[in-house]
C-alpha positions in Angstrom: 0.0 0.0 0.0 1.3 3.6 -1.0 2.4 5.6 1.8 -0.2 8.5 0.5 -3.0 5.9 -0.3 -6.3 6.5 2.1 -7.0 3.4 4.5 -10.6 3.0 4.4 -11.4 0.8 7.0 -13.8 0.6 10.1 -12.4 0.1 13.4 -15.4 -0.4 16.2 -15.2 -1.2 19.7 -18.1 -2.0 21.6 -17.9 -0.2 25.6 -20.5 -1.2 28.3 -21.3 1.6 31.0 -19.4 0.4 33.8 -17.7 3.7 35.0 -18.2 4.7 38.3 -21.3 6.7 39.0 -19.2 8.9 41.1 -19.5 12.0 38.9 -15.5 13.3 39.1 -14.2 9.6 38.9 -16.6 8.3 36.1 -16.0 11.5 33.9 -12.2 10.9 34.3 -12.6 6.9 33.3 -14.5 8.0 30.3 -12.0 10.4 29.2 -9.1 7.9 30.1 -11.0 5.3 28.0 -11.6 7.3 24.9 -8.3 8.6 24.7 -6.3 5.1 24.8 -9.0 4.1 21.9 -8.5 6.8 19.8 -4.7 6.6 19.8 -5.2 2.8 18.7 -6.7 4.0 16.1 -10.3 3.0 15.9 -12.6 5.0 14.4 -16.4 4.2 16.2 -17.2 3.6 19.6 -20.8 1.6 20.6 -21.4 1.9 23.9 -24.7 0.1 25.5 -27.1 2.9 26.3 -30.1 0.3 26.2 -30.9 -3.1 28.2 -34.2 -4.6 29.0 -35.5 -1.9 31.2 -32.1 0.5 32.4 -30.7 3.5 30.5 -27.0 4.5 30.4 -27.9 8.1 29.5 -29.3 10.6 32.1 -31.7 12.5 29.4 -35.0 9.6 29.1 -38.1 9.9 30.2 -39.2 6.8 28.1 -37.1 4.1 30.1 -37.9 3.7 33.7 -34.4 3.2 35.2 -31.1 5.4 35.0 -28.0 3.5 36.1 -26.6 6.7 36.2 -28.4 10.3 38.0 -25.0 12.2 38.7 -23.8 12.4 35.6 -24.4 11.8 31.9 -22.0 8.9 30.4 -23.4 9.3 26.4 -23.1 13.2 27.4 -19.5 12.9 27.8 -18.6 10.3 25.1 -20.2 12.0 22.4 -18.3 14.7 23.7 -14.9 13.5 24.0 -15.0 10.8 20.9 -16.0 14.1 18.9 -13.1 15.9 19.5 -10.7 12.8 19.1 -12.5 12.1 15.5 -14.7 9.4 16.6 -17.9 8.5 15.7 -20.2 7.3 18.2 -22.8 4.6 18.0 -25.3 4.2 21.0 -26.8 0.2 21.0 -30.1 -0.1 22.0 -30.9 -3.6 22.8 -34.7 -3.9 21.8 -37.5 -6.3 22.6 -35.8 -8.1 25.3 -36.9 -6.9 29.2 -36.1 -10.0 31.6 -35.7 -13.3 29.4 -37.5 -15.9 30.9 -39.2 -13.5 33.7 -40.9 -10.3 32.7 -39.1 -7.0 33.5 -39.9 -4.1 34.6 -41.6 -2.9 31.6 -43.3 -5.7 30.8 -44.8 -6.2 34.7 -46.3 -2.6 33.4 -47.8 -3.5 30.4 -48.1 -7.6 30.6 -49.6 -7.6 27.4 -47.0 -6.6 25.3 -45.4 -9.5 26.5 -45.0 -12.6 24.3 -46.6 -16.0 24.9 -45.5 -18.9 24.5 -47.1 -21.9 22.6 -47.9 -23.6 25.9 -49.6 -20.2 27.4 -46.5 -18.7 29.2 -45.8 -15.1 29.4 -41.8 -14.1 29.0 -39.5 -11.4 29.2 -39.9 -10.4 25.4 -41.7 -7.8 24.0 -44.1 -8.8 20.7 -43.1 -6.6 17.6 -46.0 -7.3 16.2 -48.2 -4.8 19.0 -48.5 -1.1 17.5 -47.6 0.2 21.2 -44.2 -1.9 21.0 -43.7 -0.9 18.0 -43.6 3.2 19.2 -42.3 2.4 22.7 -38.8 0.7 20.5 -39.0 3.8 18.4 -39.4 6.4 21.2 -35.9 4.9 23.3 -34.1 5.3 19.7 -35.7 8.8 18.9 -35.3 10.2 22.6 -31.4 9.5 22.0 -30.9 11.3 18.7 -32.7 14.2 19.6 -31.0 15.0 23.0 -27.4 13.8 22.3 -25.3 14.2 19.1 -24.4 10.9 17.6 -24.3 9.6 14.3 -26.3 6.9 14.9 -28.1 4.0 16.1 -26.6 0.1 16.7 -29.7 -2.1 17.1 -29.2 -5.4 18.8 -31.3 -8.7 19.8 -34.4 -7.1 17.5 -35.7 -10.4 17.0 -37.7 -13.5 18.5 -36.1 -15.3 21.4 -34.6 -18.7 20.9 -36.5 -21.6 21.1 -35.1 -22.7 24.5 -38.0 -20.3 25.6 -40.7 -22.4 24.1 -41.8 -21.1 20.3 -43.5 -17.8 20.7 -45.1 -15.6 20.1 -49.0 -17.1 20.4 -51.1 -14.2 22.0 -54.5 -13.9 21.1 -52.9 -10.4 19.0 -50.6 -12.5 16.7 -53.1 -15.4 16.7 -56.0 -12.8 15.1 -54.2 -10.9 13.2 -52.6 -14.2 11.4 -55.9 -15.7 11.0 -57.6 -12.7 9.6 -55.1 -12.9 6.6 -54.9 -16.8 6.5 -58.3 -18.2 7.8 -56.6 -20.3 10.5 -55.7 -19.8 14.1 -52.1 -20.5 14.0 -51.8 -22.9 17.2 -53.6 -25.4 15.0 -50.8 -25.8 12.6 -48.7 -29.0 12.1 -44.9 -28.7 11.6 -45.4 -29.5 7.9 -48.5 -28.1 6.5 -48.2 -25.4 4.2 -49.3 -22.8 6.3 -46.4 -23.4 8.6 -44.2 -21.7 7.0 -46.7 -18.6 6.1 -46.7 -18.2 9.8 -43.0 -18.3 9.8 -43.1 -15.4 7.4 -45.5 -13.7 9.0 -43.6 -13.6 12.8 -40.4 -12.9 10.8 -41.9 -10.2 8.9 -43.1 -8.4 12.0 -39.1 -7.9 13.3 -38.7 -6.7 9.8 -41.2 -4.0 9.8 -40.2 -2.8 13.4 -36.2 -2.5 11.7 -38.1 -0.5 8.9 -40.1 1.3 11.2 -36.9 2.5 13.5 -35.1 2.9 10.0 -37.2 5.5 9.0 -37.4 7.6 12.2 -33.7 7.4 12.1 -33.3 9.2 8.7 -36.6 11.5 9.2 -34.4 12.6 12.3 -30.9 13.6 10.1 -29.8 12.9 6.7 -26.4 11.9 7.8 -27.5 9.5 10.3 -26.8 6.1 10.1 -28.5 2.7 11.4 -26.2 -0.6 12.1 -27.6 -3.7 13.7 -25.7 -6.8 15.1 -26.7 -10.4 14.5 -25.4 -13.4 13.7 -24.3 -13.8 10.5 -25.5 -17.2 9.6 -28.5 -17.6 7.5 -30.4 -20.2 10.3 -31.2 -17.2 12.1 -34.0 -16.1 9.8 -35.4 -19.5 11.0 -34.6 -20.1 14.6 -35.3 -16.6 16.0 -37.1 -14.5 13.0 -34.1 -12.0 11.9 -34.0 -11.8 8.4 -30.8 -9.6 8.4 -30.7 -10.2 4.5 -33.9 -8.5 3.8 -32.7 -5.5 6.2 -30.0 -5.0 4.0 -31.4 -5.3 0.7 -34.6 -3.4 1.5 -32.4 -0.7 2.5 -33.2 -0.2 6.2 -29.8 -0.3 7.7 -26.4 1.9 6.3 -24.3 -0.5 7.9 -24.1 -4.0 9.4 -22.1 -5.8 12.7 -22.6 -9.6 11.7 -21.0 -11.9 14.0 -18.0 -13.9 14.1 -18.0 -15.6 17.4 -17.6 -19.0 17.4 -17.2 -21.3 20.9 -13.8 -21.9 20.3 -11.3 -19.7 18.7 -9.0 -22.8 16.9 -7.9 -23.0 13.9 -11.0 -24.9 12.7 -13.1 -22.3 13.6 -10.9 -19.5 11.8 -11.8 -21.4 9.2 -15.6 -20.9 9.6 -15.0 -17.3 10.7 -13.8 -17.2 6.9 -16.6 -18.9 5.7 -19.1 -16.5 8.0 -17.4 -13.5 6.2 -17.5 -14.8 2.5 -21.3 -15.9 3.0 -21.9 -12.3 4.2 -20.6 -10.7 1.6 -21.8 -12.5 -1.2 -25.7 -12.2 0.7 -25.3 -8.6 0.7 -23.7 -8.2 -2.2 -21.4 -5.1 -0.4 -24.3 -2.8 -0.7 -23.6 -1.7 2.3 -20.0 -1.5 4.6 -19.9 -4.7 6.6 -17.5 -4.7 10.2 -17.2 -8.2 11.2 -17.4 -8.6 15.2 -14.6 -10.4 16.5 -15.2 -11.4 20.1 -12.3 -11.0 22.2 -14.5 -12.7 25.0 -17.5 -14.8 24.3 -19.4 -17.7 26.0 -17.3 -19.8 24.2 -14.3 -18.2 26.1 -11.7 -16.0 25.3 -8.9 -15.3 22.6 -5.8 -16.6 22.8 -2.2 -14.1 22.2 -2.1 -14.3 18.2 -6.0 -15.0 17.4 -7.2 -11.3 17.4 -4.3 -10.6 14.9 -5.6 -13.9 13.1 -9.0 -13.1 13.0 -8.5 -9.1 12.2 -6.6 -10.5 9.1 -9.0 -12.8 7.9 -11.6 -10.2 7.9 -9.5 -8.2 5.7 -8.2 -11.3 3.2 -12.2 -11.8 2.8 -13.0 -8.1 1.9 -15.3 -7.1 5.1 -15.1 -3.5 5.4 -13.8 -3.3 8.4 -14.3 -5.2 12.4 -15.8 -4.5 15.8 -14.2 -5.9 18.5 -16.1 -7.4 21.7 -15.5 -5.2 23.8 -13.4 -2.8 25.2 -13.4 -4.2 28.8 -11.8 -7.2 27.3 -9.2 -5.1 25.9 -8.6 -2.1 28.4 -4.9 -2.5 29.8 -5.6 -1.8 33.4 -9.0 -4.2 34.3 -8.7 -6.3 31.2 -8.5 -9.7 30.6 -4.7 -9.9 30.8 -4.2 -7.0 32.8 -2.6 -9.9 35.5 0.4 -9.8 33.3 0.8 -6.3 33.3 0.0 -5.3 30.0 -2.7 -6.8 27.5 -1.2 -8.2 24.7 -4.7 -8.6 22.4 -4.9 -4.5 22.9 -1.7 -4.7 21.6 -2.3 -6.5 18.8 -5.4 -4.2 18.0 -2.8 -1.2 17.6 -0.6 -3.4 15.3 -3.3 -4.5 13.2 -4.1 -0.5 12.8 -0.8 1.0 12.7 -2.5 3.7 10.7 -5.2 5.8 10.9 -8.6 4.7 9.1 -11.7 6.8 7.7 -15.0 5.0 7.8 -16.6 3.7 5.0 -19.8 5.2 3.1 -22.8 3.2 2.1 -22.2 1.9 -1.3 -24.4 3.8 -3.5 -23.2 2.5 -7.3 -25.1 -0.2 -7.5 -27.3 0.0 -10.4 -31.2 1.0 -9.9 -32.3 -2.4 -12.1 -30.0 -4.4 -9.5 -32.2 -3.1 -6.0 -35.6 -3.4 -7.4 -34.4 -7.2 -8.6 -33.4 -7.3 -4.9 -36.8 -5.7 -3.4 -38.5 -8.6 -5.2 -36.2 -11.1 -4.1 -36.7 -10.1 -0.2 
């Protein structure tokens, strides 16, 4: 690569809130935190402002909890990422309040729960309720209009796994299914044709809420851009509803996080983290920039000295667009994961992998018109 050629790259580390709440100590950690990413050379922060029922930013009157009431944690990282040239990318973890017990929103409003086939109410919202619909909406609108990011990261937005029991079978979804097919879906059999119309239809409803939060998102700023995580494998349109490829090809998202977790970080599974990445990209077609996350910890367990620089060049020998890496407390020096030994060596091998400075990507916009309405029909 020339010296004067542009890296175009992007470079994302994903930060949970877990700063002091101490207002003089947690500002300082922030500031500490920032600075040591930005001098590695990323280029995007997502920090979790969103989960089940708590918010990591002081400005919401929409979520009932603040983990923090001192002082403002998105406040300050907008703030300070701005000024080092980073962009910032609040997640908002939608739909899930509780798991297998309702939260605190859903104890409020039990029937915007889901139900399970067996009767059982959990700790997931149903996408397919109007007032879910606008409650996900107002947590992702309340953030963009009181802080200046550039965006949203959506994650979970989709159906739980099935280790919940299959969902969601409230009398809503069960009448609103049957007024378009003319049977109650409880009564179907695995195999019967309408099976897999019911499929669409519960998958469909996670795509419409995407669409939904996609166009509040751009009514809100032109330059504003919507990412969502998930994993990248196409099963999940089938086991829990998230039909990332329609997302992208409909044009709701500007960029995407797939994941590239794995339980095991050996060589066989670099292997399928290749695989994930070439599958990607040849499902989306690179219509839009793709940053593969790599998961310096995972329940699987955690990387091994040489495997982030292994899996940071894979993503690159594939053509993603860029990496996230999960997460920063994994990779920050002092509390880390290696931080025993004095220094953390996958941090380190972060900075070697970006030696140089990177600009983020822009959505790809030359693809031809002919080639996304073939796509629209396709999705």
């Amino acid at each position: 690569m020339s010296e004067v050629e542009e890296v175009i790259e992007g470079r994302g580390i994903y930060i949970h809130a877990v700063w002091s709440k101490e207002p003089d100590k947690g500002v300082a950690e922030v500031k500490e935190d920032i600075d040591l990413i930005a001098k590695s050379n990323f280029n995007f922060i997502a920090p979790y402002m969103r989960s089940g029922d708590r918010a990591n930013y002081r400005k919401s009157s929409v979520l009932p909890k603040l983990n923090y009431t001192e002082w403002d944690p998105l406040e300050v990282i907008v703030e300070e990422a701005h000024n080092k040239g980073l962009e910032v990318y609040p997640i908002v973890c939608t739909l899930v309040d509780g798991g297998f017990k309702l939260g605190e929103i859903l104890n409020k409003h039990p029937d915007w729960a889901m139900i399970t086939k067996d009767g059982r109410k959990i700790g997931w919202a149903d996408p397919a309720k109007p007032e879910v619909i606008e409650y996900e909406v107002s947590i992702v609108k309340e953030i963009i209009e009181n802080y200046d990011v550039d965006g949203i990261i959506l994650d979970y937005i989709r159906f739980p796994e099935r280790d919940y029991g299959e969902t969601c079978y409230c009398n809503h979804c069960r009448s609103k299914f049957k007024e378009e097919y003319g049977v109650d879906p409880i009564k179907l059999k695995e195999r019967e044709p309408l099976a897999d119309k019911w499929d669409d239809w519960r998958r469909e409803r996670v795509s419409l809420l995407v669409k939904r939060i996609s166009e509040e998102v751009h009514k809100l700023g032109a330059d504003l851009k919507l990412g969502a995580y998930f994993y990248a494998g196409v099963t999940n349109r089938y086991y829990v509803f998230q039909d990332w490829p329609a997302w992208i090809r409909r044009g709701y998202l500007d960029f995407s996080l797939p994941s590239g977790s794995f339980y095991e970080y050996a060589s066989a599974n670099m292997s399928l983290l290749r695989r994930s990445c070439l599958f990607h990209r040849r499902v989306t077609l690179d219509i839009i920039p793709s940053y593969v996350t790599i998961h310096v910890t995972s329940s699987g367990g955690v990387l091994k000295p040489g495997e982030l620089l292994w899996a940071i060049k894979i993503a690159r020998e594939t053509g993603m667009q860029g990496v996230a890496l999960f997460d920063w407390e994994s990779l920050e020096p002092k509390t880390g994961i290696y931080s025993f030994i004095g220094y953390n060596p996958l941090l380190a091998e972060a900075r070697m992998a970006f030696a140089k400075k990177a600009k983020i990507p822009h959505r790809v916009t030359n693809y031809s018109k002919s080639l996304r309405e073939s796509l629209r029909v396709q999705v």
